[in-house]
N, C-alpha and C positions, 0 to 999 in steps of 0.2 A: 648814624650811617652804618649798616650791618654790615658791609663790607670793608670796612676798614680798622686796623687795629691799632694795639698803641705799639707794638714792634715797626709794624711797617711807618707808623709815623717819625718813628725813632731812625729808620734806615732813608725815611726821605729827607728827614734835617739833616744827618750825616752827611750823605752824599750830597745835596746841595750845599752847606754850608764847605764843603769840600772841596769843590768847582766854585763858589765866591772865593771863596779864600786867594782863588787863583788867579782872579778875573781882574786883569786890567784896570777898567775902573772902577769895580764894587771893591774888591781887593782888600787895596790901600785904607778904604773910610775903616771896616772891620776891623782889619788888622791895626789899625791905630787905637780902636775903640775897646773893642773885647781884650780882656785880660788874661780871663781861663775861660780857654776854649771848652775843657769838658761841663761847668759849670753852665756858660752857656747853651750850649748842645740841648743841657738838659732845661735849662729853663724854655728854650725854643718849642723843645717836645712838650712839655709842659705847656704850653700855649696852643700850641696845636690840638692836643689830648683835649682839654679844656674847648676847645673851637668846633672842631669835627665831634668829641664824642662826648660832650657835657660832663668830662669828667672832672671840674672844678680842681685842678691839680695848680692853675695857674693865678701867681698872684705877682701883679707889677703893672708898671702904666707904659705900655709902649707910645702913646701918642706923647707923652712929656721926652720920651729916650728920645726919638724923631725931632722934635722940635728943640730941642738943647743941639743939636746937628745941624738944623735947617738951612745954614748957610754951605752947606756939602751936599745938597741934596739938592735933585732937578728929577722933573716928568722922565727926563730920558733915561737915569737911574732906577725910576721904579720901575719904568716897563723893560728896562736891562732884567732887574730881580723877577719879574715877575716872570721873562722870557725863559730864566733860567730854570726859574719855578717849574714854572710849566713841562719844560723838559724832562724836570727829573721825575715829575710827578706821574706823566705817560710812561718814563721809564720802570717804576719802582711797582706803579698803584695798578687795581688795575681799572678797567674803563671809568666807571661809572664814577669811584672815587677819585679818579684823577681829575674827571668832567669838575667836579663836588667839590675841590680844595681848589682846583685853580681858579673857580666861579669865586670861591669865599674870598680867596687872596689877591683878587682884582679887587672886591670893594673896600677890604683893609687897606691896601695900598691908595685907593682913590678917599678912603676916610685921612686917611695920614698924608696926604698930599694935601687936601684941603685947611688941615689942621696947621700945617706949616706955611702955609699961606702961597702953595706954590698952585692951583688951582681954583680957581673962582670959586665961590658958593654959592651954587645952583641947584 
């Protein structure tokens, strides 16, 4: 995606993970989970970088992170993250990449909903 770079994916983790942190009910699960926030940050970016701009920077298995959770996780929390996503992503990106990651991160989150068993396989 030419319009999108690895700073500004760097300022849309931040700023989202920023506003979860805060969030009622994403919050809490995070906050329990994550250790070091800046370690995360960057591994997050790293997945992103890797996702949008095939820069292979990212190595881990988020569908096993997911599922070792599964029992804290519902539809209505991913489309909470995804709503938040979304927000930050119109705020930060601009159009076309924001169109671009939120498209991506509705099917990650509907891959990781399946995988946790919290969506049929269809």
């Amino acid at each position: 995606m030419s319009d999108l770079t690895e700073p500004q994916l760097r300022a849309l983790v931040e700023n989202f993970y920023a506003t979860i942190r805060q969030d009622d009910a994403l919050g809490p699960i995070f906050n329990d989970i994550v250790q070091d926030w800046p370690e995360h940050l960057d591994k997050l970016t790293a997945f992103w970088s890797g996702v949008m701009l095939g820069s292979g920077r990212y190595s881990g298995n988020p569908m096993a992170k997911h599922v070792a959770i599964r029992s804290r996780l519902s539809p209505a929390l991913f489309s909470r993250w995804l709503s938040i996503w979304g927000h930050s992503a119109r705020a930060l990106l601009p159009p076309d990449a924001a169109a671009a990651i939120e498209a991506t991160a509705a099917r990650i989150a509907k891959n990781l909903q399946r995988g946790c068993g919290l969506l049929e396989n269809i």
